[in-house]
Every structure is written in C-alpha cells, then in structure tokens.
N, C-alpha and C positions, 0 to 999 in steps of 0.2 A: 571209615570203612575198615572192617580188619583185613589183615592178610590175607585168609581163606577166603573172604570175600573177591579182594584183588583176584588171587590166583584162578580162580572157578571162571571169574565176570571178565577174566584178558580179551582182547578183544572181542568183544560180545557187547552188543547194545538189545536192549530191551523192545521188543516188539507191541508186548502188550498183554494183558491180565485174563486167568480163567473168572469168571465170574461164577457159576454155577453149573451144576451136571445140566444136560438136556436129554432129556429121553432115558429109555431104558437102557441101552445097550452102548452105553460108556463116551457120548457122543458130549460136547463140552462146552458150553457156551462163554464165547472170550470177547472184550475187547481187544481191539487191535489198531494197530497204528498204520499197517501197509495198507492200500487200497485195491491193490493189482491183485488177484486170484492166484496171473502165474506165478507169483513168488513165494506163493507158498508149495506150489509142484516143485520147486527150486531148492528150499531148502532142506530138505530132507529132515536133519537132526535139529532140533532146538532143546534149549536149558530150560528145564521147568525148575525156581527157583521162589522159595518161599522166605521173603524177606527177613517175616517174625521168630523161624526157628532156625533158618540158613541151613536148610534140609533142599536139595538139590537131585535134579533124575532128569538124565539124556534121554528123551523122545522121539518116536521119529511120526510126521504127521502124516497119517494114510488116509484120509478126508478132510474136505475142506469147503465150505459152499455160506454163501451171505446169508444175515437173518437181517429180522428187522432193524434192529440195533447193533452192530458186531457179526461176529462170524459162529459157525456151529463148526468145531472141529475134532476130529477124533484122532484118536492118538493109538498106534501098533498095542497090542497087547491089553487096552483099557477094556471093557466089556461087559461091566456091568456100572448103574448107576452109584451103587457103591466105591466102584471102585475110582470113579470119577469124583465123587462129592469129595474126598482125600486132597483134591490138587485145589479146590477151590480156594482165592486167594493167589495162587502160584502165579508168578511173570515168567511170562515165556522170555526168553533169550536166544539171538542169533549171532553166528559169526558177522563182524562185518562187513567181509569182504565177498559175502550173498548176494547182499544189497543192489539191487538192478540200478544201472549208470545212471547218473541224473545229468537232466541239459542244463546248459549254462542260465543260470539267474534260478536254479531251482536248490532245496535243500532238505535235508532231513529234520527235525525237531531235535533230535538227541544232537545234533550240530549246532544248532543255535543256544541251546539252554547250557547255561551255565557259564555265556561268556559275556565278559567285563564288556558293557556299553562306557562310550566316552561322545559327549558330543564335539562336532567339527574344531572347536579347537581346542582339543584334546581335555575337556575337563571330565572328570567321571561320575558320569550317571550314574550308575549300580550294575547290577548284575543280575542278565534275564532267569526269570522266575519259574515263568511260565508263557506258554502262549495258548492264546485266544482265537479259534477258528470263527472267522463273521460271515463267510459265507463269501464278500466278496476279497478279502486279502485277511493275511494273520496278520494278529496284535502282539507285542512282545509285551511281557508286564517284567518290568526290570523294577529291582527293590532294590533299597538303599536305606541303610542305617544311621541316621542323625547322630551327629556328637551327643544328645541331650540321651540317645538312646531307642527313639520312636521313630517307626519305618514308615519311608515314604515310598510308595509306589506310583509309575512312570508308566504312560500306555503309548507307544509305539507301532504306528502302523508300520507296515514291512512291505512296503512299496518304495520304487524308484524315487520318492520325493520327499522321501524321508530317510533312506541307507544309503551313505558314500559308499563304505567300505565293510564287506565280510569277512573276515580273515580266521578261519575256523582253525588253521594249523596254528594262530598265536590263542585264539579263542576270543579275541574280541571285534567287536561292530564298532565305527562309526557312525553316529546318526546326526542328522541334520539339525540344527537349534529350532525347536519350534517356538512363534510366536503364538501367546495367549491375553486374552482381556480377560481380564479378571471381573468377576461378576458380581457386587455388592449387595444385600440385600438392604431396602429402604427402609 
C-alpha cells in the first residue's frame, strides 16, 4: 500500500464496488456489503476510490434503494449516464466509526479478513482470505503457504463449534482442531 493510499483509506473500510451506470440520469448500480437501507441515510459522505489509478472523489449519497443483485444508488451532482459510467469500477469507502453497533457474537467482514487463524493449541493455520456466505453461517477460507511453496487452503465454518476466540484488536481467531477421514480412492 503506498502512503497516499494509507493516508486517503485512514480510517475508512470499504463498503463495496460501482459496478456499472443504471439508467439515464446518473443513478449507479453497486455492490454492497451493508444490508440495512438506514445506513446509508447515515452516511452521508463516502470515498469513491478507484484502486487501478488511485484517483479518489468525496461523495455524498442522495439515493439509495435495493435491486435485484446490490443496490441502485445515486450520487449528489452525478446526472447523466456519462457521467456515471466514469466511476465504474470505483469502491465506495466509509468512515468507520458510521458503522451501525453490532451485538455480541456478530461481526463485519473487513474484521475477520486478514487475520492470522491459529488452531486451539496455538499452531498457525494461515490467514483468512476470504469469506464464503452459505446461506446458513460464513466459511472463513484461511490460505497458507507450504515451505515447498504451494498454497493450501482451509475452510472454516464461523459457528460456535468451531471459533474459541475472536480477537479483532490482535487480528487473530482461534479455531477449534477439526477432525477429518481422509477419503481414498480404490
């Protein structure tokens, strides 16, 4: 990460990507990672920041309503599909401290990723990748890099019977050892 990048992204986690214009009159089709409508009445200004040329524009979101995949939202000042089609690509960015409370045993994604798993007695797994929405709990996918070189990846449910310990201010999980039978083909 360069500096400008540091400096722009300080507190700010990434909400979620313009995918393309929608409609005539500068209206923006995103995905998005909040699911709650009012948080984006909440946040007023977000960072539209385009990864590949580090070209950055404070926003403020004056619509906002679900589609079929993600959200349609428009942006103060945007107005024509021209001028929309420009941001395609861009990650929205928000303060963090926007972010609506979460109750205990709940968490953000930008909170889990990126921190060192170790199982229960302390040996290290790798470090989550990414996660897997299943519909009935998330999957952590934690990667880890073999001495030889060649990444092995880990799938981790994120339920009570598999995570001791969350600890987002060191940035690493606990998980539980699981047991596997290995499957041979005859």
């Amino acid at each position: 990460m360069s500096d400008l990048k540091d400096d722009i992204l300080e507190d700010m986690i990434p909400i979620g990507r313009i995918v393309k214009p929608h409609g005539l009159h500068g209206e923006m089709k995103v995905k998005v990672s909040l699911e709650d409508e009012d948080a984006f009445r909440n946040v007023g200004k977000v960072l539209l920041y385009n990864e590949k040329t580090g070209s950055h524009f404070t926003a403020s979101i004056d619509g906002a309503r679900r589609a079929t995949k993600g959200w349609i939202l428009h942006f103060e000042g945007i107005n024509s599909m021209a001028q929309a089609e420009r941001f395609a690509g861009f990650h929205l960015y928000i303060e963090v401290q926007i972010l609506p409370e979460l109750r205990e045993g709940e968490y953000y994604y930008f909170q889990v990723l990126g921190c060192k798993v170790f199982d229960e007695n302390r040996g290290f797994i790798g470090i989550v990748d990414d996660i897997i929405e299943t519909g009935s709990n998330d999957v952590m996918v934690v990667v880890h890099t073999e001495k030889d070189f060649s990444i092995r990846e880990e799938l981790i449910p994120m339920i009570r019977d598999c995570i001791i310990e969350l600890n987002f201010d060191d940035k690493t999980i606990i998980a539980r050892s699981l047991e596997f039978e290995e499957v041979k083909p005859e």
